[in-house]
TORKOL-4160 file (C-alpha; in steps of 0.2 Angstrom, whole numbers, padded with zeros to 4 digits, m for minus):
325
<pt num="1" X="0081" Y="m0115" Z="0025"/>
<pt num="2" X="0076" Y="m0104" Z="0009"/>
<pt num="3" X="0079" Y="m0120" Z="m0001"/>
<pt num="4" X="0068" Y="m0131" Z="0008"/>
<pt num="5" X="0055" Y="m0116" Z="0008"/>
<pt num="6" X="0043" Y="m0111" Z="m0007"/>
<pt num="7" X="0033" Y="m0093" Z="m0002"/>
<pt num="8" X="0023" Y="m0097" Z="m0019"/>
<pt num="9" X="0018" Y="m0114" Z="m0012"/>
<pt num="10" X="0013" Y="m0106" Z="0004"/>
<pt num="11" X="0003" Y="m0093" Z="m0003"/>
<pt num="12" X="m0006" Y="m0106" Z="m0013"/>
<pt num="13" X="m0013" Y="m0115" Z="0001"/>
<pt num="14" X="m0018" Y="m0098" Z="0012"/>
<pt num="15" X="m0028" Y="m0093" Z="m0005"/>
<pt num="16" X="m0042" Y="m0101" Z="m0001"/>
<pt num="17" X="m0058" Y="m0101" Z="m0011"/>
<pt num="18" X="m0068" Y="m0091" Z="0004"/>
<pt num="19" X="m0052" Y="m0078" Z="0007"/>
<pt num="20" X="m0051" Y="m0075" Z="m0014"/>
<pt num="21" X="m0070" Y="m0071" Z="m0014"/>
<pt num="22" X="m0067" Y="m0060" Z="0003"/>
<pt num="23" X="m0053" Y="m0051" Z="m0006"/>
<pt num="24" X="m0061" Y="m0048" Z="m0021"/>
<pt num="25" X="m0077" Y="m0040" Z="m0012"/>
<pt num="26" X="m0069" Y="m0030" Z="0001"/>
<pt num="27" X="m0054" Y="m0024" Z="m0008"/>
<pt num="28" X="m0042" Y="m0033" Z="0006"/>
<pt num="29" X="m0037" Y="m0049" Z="0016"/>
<pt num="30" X="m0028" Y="m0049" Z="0030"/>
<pt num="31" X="m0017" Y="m0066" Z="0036"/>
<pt num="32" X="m0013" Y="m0063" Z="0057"/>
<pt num="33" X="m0013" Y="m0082" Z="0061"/>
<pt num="34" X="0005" Y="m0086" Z="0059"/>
<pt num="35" X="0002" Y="m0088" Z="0040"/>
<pt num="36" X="0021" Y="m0090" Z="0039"/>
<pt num="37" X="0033" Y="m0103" Z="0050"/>
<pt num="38" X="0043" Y="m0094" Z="0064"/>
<pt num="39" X="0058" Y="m0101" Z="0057"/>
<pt num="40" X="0054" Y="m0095" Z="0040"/>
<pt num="41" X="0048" Y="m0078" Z="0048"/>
<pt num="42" X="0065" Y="m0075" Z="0058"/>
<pt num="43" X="0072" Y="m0081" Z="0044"/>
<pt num="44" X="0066" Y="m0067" Z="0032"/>
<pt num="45" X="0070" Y="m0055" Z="0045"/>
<pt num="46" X="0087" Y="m0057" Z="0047"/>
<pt num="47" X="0088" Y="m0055" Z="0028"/>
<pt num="48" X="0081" Y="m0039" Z="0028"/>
<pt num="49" X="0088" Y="m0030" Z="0044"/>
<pt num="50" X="0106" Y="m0038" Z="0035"/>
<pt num="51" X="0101" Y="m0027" Z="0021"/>
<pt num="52" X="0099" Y="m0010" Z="0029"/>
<pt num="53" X="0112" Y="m0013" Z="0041"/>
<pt num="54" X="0125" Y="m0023" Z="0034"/>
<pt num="55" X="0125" Y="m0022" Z="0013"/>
<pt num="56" X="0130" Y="m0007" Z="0005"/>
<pt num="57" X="0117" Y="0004" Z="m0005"/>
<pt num="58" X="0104" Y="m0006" Z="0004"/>
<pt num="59" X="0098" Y="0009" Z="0016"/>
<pt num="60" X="0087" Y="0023" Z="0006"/>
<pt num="61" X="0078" Y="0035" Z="0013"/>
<pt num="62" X="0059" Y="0036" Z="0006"/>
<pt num="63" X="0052" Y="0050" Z="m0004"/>
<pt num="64" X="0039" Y="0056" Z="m0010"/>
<pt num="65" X="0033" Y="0065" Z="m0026"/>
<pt num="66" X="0022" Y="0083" Z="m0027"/>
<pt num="67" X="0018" Y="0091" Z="m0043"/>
<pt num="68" X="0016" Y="0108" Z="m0039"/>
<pt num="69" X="0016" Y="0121" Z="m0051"/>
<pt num="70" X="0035" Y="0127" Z="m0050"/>
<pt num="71" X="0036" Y="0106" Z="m0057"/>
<pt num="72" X="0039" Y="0091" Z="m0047"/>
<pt num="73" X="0046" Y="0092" Z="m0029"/>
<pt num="74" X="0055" Y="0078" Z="m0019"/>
<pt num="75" X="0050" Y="0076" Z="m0001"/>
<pt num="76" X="0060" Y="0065" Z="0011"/>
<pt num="77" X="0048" Y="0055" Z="0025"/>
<pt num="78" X="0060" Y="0054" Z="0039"/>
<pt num="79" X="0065" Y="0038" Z="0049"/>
<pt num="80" X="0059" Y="0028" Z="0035"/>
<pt num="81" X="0070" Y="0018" Z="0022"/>
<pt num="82" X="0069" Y="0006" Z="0008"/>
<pt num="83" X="0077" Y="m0005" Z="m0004"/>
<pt num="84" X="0072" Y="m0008" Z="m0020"/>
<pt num="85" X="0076" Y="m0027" Z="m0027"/>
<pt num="86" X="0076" Y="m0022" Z="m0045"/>
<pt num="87" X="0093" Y="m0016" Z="m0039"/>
<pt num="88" X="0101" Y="m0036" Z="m0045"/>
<pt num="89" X="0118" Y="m0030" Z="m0038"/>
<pt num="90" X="0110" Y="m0029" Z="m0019"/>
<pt num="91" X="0095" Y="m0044" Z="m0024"/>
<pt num="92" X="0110" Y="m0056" Z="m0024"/>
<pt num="93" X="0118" Y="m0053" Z="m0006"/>
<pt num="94" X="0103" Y="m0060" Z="m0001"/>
<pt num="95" X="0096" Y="m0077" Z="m0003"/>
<pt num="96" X="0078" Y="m0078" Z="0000"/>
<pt num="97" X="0074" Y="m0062" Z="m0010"/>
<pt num="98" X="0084" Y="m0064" Z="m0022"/>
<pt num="99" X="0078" Y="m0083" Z="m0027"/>
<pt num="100" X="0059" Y="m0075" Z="m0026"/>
<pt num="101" X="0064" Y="m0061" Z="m0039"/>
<pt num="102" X="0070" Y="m0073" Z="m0050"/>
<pt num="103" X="0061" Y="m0088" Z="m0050"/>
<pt num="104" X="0044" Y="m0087" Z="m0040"/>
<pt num="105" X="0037" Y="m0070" Z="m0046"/>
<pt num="106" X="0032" Y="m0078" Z="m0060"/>
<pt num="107" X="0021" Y="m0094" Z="m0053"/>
<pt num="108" X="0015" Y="m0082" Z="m0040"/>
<pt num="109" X="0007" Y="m0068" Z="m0052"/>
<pt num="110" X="0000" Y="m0087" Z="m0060"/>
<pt num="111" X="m0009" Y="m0092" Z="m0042"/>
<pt num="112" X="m0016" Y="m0074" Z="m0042"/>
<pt num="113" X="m0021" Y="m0075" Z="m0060"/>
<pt num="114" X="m0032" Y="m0089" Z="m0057"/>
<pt num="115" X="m0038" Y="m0087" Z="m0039"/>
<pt num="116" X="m0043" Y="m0067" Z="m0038"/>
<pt num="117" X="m0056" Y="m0062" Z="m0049"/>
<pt num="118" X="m0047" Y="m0044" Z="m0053"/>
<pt num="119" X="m0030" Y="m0051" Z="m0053"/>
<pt num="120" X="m0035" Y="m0059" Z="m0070"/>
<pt num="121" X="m0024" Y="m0045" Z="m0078"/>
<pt num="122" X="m0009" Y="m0046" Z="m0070"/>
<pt num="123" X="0007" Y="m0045" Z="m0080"/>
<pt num="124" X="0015" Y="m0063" Z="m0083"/>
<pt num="125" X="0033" Y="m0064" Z="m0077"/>
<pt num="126" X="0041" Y="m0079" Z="m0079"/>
<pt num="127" X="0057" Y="m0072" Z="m0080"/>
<pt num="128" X="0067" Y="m0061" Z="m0070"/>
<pt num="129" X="0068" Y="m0048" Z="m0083"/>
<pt num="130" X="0048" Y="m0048" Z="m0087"/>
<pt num="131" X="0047" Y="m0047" Z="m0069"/>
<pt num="132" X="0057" Y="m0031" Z="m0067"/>
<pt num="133" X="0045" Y="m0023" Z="m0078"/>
<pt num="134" X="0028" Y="m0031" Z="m0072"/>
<pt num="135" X="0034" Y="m0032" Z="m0054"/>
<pt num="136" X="0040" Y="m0021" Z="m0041"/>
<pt num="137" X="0049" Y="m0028" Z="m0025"/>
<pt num="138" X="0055" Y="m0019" Z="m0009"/>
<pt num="139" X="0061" Y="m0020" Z="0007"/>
<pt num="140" X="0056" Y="m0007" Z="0022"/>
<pt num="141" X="0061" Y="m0003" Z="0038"/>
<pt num="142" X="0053" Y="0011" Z="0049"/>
<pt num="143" X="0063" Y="0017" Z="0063"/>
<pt num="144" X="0050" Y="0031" Z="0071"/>
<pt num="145" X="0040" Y="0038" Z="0055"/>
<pt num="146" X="0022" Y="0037" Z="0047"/>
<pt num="147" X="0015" Y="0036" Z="0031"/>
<pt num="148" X="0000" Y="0050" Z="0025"/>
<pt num="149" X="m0015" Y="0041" Z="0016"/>
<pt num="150" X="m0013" Y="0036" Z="m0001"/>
<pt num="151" X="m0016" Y="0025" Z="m0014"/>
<pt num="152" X="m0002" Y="0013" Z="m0022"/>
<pt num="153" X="m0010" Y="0018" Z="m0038"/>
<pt num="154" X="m0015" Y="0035" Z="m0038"/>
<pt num="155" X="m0019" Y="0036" Z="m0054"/>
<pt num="156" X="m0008" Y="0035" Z="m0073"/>
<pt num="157" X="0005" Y="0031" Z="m0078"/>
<pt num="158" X="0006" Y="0021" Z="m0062"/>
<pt num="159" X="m0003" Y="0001" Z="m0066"/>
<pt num="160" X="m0002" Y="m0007" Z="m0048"/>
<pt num="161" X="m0017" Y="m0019" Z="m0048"/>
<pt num="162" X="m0012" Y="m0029" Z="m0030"/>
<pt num="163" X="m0002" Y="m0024" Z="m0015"/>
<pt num="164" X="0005" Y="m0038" Z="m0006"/>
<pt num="165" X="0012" Y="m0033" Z="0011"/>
<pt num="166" X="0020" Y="m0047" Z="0023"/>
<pt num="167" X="0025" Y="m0038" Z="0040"/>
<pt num="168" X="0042" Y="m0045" Z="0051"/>
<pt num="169" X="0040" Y="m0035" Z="0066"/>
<pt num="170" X="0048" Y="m0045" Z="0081"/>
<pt num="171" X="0040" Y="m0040" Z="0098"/>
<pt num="172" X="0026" Y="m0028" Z="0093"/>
<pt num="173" X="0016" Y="m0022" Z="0106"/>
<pt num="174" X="0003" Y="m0008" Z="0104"/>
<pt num="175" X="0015" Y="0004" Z="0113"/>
<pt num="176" X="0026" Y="0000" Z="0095"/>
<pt num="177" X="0013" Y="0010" Z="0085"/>
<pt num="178" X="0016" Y="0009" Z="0064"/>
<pt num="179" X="0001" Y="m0001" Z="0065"/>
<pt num="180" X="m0006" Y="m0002" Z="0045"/>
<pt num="181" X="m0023" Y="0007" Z="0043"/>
<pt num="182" X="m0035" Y="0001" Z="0027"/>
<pt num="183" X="m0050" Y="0014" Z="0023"/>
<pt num="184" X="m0061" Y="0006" Z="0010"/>
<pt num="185" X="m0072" Y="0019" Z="0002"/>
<pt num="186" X="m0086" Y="0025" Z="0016"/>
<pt num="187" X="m0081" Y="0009" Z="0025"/>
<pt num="188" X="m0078" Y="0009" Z="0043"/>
<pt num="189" X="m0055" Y="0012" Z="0044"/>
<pt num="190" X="m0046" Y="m0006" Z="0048"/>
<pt num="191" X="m0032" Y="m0008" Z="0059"/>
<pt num="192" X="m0018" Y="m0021" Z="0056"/>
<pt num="193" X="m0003" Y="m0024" Z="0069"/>
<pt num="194" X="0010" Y="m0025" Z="0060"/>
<pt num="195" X="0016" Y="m0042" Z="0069"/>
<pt num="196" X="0030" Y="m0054" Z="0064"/>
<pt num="197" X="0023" Y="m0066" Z="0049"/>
<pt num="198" X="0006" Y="m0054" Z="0045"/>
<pt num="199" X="0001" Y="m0054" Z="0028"/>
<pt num="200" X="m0011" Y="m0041" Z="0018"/>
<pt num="201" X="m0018" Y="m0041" Z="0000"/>
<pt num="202" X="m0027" Y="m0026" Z="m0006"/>
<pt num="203" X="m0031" Y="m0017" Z="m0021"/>
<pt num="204" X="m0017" Y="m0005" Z="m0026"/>
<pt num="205" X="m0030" Y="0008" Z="m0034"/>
<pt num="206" X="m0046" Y="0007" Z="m0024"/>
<pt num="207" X="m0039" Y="0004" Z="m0005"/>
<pt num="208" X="m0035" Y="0022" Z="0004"/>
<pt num="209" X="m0019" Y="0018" Z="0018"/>
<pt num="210" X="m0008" Y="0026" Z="0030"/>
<pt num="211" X="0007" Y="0019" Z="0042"/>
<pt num="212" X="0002" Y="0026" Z="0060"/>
<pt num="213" X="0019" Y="0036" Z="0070"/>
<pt num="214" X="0031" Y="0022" Z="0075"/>
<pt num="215" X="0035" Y="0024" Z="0092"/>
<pt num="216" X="0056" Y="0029" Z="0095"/>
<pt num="217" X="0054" Y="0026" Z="0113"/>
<pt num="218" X="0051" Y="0010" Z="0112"/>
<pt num="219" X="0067" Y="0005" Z="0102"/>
<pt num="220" X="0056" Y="m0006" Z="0092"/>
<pt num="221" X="0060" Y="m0004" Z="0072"/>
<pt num="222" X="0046" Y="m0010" Z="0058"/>
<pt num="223" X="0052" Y="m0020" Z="0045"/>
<pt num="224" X="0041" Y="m0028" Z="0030"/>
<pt num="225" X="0042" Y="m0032" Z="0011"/>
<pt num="226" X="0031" Y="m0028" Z="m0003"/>
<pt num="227" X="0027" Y="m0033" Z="m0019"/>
<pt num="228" X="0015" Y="m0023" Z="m0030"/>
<pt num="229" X="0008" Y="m0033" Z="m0045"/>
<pt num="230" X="0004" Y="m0022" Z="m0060"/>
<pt num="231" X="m0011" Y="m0026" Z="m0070"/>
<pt num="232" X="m0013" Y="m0023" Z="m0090"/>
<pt num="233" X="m0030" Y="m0016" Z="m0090"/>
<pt num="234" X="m0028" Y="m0003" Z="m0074"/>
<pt num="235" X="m0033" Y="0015" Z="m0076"/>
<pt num="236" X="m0044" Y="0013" Z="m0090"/>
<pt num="237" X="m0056" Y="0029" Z="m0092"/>
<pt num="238" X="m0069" Y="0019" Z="m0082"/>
<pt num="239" X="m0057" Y="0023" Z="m0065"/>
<pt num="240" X="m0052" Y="0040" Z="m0069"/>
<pt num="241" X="m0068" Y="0050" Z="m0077"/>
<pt num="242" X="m0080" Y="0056" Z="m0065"/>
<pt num="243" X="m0096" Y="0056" Z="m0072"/>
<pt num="244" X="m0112" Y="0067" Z="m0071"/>
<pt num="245" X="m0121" Y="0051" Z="m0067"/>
<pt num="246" X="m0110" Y="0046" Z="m0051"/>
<pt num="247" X="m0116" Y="0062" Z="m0041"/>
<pt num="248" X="m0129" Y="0054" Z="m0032"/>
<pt num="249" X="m0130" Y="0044" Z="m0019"/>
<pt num="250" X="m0136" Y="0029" Z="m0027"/>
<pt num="251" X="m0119" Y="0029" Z="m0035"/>
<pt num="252" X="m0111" Y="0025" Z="m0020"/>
<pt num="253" X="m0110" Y="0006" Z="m0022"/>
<pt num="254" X="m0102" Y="0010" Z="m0038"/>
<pt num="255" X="m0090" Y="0020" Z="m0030"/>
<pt num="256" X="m0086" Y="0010" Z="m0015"/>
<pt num="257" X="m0079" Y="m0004" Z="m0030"/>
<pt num="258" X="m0071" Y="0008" Z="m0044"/>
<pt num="259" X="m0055" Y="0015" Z="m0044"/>
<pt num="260" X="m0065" Y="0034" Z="m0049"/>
<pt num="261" X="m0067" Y="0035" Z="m0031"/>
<pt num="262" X="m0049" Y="0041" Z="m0029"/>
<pt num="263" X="m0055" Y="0056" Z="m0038"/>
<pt num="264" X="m0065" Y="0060" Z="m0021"/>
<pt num="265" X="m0055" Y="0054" Z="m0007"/>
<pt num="266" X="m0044" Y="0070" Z="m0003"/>
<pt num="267" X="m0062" Y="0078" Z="0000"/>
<pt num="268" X="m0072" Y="0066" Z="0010"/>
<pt num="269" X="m0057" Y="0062" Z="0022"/>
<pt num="270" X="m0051" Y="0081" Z="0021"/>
<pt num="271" X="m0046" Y="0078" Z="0040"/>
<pt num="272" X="m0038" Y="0063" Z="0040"/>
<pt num="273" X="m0027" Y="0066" Z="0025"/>
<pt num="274" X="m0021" Y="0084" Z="0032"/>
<pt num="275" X="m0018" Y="0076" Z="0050"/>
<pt num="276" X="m0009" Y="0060" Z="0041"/>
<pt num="277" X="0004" Y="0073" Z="0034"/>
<pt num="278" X="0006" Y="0081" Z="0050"/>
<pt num="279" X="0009" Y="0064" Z="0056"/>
<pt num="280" X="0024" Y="0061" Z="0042"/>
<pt num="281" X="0034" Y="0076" Z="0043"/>
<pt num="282" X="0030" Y="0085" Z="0059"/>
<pt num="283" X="0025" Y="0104" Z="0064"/>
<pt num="284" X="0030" Y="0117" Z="0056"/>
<pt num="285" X="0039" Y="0110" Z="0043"/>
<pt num="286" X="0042" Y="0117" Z="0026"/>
<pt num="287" X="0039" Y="0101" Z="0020"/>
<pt num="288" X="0020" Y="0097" Z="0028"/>
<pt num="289" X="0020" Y="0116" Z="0023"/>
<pt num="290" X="0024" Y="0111" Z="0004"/>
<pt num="291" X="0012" Y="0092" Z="0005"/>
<pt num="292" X="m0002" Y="0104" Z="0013"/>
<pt num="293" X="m0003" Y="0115" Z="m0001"/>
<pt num="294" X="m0003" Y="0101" Z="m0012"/>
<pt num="295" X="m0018" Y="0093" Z="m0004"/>
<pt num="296" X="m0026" Y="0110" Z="m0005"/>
<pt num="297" X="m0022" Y="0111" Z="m0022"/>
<pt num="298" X="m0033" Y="0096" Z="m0025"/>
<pt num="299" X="m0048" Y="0102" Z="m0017"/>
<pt num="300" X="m0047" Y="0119" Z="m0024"/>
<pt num="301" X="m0050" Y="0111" Z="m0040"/>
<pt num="302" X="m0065" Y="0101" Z="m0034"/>
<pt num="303" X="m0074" Y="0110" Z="m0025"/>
<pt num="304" X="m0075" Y="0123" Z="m0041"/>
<pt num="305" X="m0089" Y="0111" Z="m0046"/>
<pt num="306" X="m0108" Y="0116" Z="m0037"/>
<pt num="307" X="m0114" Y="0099" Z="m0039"/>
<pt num="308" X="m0100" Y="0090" Z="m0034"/>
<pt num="309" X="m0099" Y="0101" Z="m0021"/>
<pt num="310" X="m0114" Y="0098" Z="m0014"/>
<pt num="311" X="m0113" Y="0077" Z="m0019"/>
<pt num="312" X="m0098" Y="0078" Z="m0007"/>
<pt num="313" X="m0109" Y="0085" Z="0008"/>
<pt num="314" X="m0119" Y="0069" Z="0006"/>
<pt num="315" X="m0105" Y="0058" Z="0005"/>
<pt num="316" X="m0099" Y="0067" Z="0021"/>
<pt num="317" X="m0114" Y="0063" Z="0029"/>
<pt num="318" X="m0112" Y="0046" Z="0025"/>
<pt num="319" X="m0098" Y="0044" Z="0034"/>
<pt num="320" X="m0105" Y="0054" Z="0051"/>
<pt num="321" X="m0116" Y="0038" Z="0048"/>
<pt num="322" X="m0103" Y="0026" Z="0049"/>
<pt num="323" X="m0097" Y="0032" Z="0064"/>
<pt num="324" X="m0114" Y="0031" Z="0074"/>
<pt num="325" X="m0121" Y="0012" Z="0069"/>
């Protein structure tokens, strides 16, 4: 099957012209029409559930990072592993990922070099050591968790430029829940089922996401793979500085395309990211209790600014906009 298949070649042909221009201007692209062949899509299923359920060292848990003020702090997100490819020991039990890492990264990052405009930057990789370092890889299965918002790449040293999700969830219904949510900067929130053989593209800096709660009482486990391609030029000063000169709301077609935005989000989704982290870890626990504080931590240091306070109450307002057209 694996031999007969070539993911790069596929992608190649779903990378149409129109869908590179819509992924460059919105910031995301979403492939629901069986982009993938069942066969191929069962196929890479059974791969990955043989990986959490049946290699060793395939199953870890998901964490998180804080940087508080006592240093860095680990928090687990329960029901929700991973396995990370780099690991060549576990790549090579199984087939279909492990002959992607080593020999299609490479013309992939190519196709995306030339077809998306703000892929241009991506790392070349065409071997798999260069793709270890310009590449990441992993394999995810969700047995009843959630994901708070975030950005892929929230900022240095982190240099993500794409995020390339491909969902194998076999018999979702909306009762399954761990549906993807994309919020493009004062954009109306989209939702993606995370169906057998979907595939999403967005950009890694500039695309806020969560995981909605997967379901336990449905039995039904999410699986997917990533790949997040890093880019040379991310996180230049241009998507980290806030300037004096963004504070107005004529700046917001800026913001809506430039990484700086991140700089803002925590404050003009206040809500969302606070009951997203409620969502992740539960009630009461000691670690929301330590990811709230963080996220408060944040906006202390924001809103010590009067005019970025008050630039904040008219992006707010933009939102309350959204909702009503």
């Amino acid at each position: 099957m694996f031999s007969q298949f070539s993911l790069v070649d596929h992608i190649q042909r779903l990378l149409t012209r129109q869908r590179c221009e819509q992924l460059d201007l919105d910031g995301y692209l979403v492939l629901d029409e069986q982009p993938l062949p069942a066969a191929v899509a069962a196929a890479l299923l059974r791969e990955v559930r043989r990986c959490f359920h049946d290699v060793e060292g395939g199953k870890t848990a998901n964490q998180m990072e804080l940087l508080t003020a006592d240093g860095p702090v680990k928090l687990t997100k329960p029901h929700i592993y991973e396995c990370d490819l780099h690991n060549a020991a576990i790549r090579r039990q199984l087939p279909f990922f492990n002959a992607l890492f080593e020999s299609q990264l490479g013309e992939l990052v190519e196709v995306l070099r030339d077809r998306v405009g703000f892929c241009e930057d991506l790392q070349p990789c065409d071997t798999a050591d260069r793709a270890s370092r310009s590449v990441t890889l992993k394999l995810q299965m969700n047995e009843g968790g959630a994901f708070p918002w975030h950005y892929d790449n929230p900022g240095k040293p982190n240099k993500r430029r794409l995020t390339m999700a491909v969902y194998l969830t076999e018999g979702w219904t909306p009762d399954s829940g761990g549906e993807l949510q994309l919020m493009p900067f004062l954009r109306p929130c989209i939702t993606v089922p995370p169906k057998l053989c979907t595939i999403v593209f967005f950009k890694s800096d500039m695309i806020l996401h969560r995981v909605r709660p997967v379901s336990r009482c449905t039995g039904t486990s999410r699986y997917c793979f990533t790949i997040w391609f890093d880019g040379a030029l991310t996180n230049s000063d241009e998507d980290l500085c806030l300037k004096v000169q963004h504070l107005n709301e004529g700046a917001i077609p800026f913001l809506r395309r430039s990484a700086v935005q991140r700089t803002l989000s925590r404050a003009v989704y206040e809500a969302e990211y606070e009951e997203s982290l409620t969502d992740c870890f539960g009630a009461d626990t000691a670690a929301l209790e330590a990811s709230l504080q963080e996220h408060r931590a944040h906006l202390r240091q924001l809103l010590k600014h009067e005019k970025l306070r008050a630039f904040l109450e008219v992006l707010r307002a933009h939102r309350g906009d959204l909702r009503t057209e």
